[in-house]
C-alpha positions in Angstrom: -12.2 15.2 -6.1 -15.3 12.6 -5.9 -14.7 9.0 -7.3 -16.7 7.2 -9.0 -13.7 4.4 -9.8 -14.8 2.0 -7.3 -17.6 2.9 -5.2 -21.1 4.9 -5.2 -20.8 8.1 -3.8 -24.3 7.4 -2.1 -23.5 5.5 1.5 -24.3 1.9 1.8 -25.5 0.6 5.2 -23.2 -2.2 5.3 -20.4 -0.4 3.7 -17.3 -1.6 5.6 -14.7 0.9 7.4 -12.5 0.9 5.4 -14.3 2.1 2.0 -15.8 4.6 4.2 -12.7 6.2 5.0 -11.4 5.6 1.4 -14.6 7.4 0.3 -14.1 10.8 2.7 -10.3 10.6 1.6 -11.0 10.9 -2.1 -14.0 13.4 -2.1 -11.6 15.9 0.3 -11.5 19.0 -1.1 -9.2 20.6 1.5 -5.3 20.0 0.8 -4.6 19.8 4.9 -7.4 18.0 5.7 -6.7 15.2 2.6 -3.5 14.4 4.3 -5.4 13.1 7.3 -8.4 11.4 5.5 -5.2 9.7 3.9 -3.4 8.2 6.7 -6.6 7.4 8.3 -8.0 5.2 4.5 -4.3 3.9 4.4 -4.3 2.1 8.2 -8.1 1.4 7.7 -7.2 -0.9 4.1 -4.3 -2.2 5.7 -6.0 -3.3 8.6 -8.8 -4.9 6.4 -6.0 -6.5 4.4 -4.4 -8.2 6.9 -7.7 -9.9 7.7 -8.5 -10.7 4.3 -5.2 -12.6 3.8 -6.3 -15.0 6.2 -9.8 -15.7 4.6 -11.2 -17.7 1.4 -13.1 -16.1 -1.3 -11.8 -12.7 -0.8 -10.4 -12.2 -4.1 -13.0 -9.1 -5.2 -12.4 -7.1 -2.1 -8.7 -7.7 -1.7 -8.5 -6.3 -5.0 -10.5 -3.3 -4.7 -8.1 -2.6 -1.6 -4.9 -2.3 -3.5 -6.9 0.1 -5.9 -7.9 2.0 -3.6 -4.1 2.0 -1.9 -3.2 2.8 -5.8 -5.8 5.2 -5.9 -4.4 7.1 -2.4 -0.6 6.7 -3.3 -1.8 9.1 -6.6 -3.3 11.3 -4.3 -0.4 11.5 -2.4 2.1 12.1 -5.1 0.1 14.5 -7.3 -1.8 16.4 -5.2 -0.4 16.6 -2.1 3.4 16.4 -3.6 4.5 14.0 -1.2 
């Protein structure tokens, strides 16, 4: 279930946490296992959100994470029926 919305699926050194996590959740193949990967991208953006808020020129990444929130929320709902 690979993504190619936001982000190469090839690893970036300087990739920050929380596209990393939002990265493993998407590509999850296993229904158990995407829950986790899940909970672990949605604490990870929200975490990075938070310190965003406080910070100038941010605009690009605070956007890409409420897509990526979007993006999980779907997985949530569709795939995992929740």
């Amino acid at each position: 279930m690979a993504s190619q919305e936001f982000f190469s699926s090839v690893p970036e050194p300087d990739l920050p946490h929380w596209r990393v996590a939002y990265e493993s959740a998407v590509q999850e193949a296993d229904s158990i296992a995407l829950f986790k990967r899940i909970e672990i991208a949605e604490a990870a953006i929200l975490t990075r959100r938070d310190v965003l808020a406080g910070c100038e020129n941010t605009f690009a990444e605070q956007q890409q994470t409420e897509k990526a929130l979007t993006k999980l929320r779907s997985l949530k709902k569709y795939i995992l029926k929740f």
